[in-house]
N, C-alpha and C positions, 0 to 999 in steps of 0.2 A: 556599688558598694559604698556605705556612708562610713567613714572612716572620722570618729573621734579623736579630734588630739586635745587635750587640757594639760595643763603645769603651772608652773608657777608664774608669779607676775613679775616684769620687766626691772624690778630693783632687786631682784635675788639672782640678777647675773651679773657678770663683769662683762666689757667689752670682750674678752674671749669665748667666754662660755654663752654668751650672746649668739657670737657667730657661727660655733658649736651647734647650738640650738637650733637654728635658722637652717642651719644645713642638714641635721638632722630631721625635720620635719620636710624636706624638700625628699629627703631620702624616702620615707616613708612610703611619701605620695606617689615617689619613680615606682618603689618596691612594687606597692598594690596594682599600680599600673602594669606592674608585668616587664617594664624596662629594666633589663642588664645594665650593672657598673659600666659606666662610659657613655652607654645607649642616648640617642635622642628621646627624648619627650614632645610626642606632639600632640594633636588634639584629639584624634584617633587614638592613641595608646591611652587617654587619658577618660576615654567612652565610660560612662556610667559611674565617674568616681564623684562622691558629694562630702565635703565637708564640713562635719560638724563638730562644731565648738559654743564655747560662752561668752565671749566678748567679755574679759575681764576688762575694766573702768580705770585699773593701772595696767592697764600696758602686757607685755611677755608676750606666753606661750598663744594666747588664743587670739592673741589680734594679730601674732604673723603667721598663725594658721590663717585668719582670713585675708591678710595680704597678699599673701603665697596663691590661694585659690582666688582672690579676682584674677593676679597676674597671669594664672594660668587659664582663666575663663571657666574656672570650674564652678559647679552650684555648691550654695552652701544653704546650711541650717544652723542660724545661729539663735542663742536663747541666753539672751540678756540678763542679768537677774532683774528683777521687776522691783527690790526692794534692795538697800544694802545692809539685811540682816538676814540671819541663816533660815529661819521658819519660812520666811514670807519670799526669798531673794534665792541663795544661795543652793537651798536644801532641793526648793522644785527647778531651777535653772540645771542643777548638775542631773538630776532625776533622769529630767527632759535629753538631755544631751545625751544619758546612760542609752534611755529608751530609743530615741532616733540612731544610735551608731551599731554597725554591725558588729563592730569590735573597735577598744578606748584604748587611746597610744597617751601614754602619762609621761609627759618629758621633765626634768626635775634639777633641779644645781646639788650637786654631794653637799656644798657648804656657802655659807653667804658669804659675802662681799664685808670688808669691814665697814663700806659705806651704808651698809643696810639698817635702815631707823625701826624698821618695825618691828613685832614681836618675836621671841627667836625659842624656837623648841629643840634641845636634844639632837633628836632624830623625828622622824614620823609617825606618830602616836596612833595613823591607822594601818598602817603595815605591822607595825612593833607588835599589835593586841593577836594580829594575825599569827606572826612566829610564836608566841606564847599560851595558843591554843593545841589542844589535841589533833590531828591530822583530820582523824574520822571525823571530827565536828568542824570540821571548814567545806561547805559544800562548792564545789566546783573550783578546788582547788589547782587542779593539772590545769586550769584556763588562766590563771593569773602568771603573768610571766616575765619573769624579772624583779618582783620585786621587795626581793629579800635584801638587796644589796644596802648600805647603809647612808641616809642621806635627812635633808631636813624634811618638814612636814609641807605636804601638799593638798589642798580640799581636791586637785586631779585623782589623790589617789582613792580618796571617798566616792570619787565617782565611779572611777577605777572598779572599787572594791562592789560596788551598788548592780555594775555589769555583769559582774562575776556571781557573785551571790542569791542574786536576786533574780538574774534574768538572762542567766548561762551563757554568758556570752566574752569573749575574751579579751584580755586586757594585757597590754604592754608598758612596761617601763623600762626609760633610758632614763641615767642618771649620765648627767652633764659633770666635768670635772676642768 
């Protein structure tokens, strides 16, 4: 199973929701693997899992997805952006990531850090456009999961949403607190 995880980048957490994070993507990977709360993790329960992610250039969610899977000797697939602009970087980086997972784990902070310098949205402007549609005109809606809850914006969930929409395939979010 190629298990997608993307979120957000390494300045939209605090040391708590950091470790939150960390340990939520470890959960993940026990889940799919079929390991029970407490269970060991070996290389055997870990048979056929690949992780893919983007190698975000700040830090977060997709550089301790690929930490997590060397330490665990897992394969990965990871898809760099090739430019750091959305056309040419971003739009086919997250695409690619959609296309290679068999289902997108979207990990997320509910709200920033007062240390956070970059741009600050609301809530998330590709979730939001989602609740504010018709049901019937959202296809493959029963696949998206979780992610009505309320939090800042993630390109995760554009990917997220790209899985769902486009290529029926199912999508998770955890919102970090």
């Amino acid at each position: 199973m190629n298990i997608g995880i993307v979120g957000h980048e390494g300045a939209k957490f605090t040391e708590d929701t950091r470790r939150i994070a960390q340990m939520c993507i470890r959960c993940i990977i026990a889940e799919k693997a079929g390991v029970p709360i407490g269970g060991t993790i070996s290389p055997q329960t870990l048979q056929g899992i690949t992780i893919v992610s983007g190698h975000c250039h700040l830090g977060g969610i997709d550089i301790w997805a690929e930490m997590f899977a060397e330490e665990m000797a897992l394969p990965t697939l990871i898809f760099p952006p090739k430019q750091l602009s959305w056309e040419r970087g971003y739009k086919p980086r997250n695409i690619a990531i959609a296309k290679n997972s068999d289902e997108v784990h979207v990990l997320v902070a509910r709200a920033l850090p007062e240390s956070y310098k970059g741009m600050r949205f609301p809530s998330c402007y590709h979730c939001t456009k989602r609740g504010q549609k018709p049901i019937k005109d959202q296809p493959n809606l029963e696949k998206a999961n979780g992610f009505g809850q309320v939090r800042i914006k993630s390109g995760g969930c554009w990917t997220a949403w790209y899985a769902v929409e486009k290529l029926n395939k199912p999508a998770y979010w955890y919102v970090i607190e």
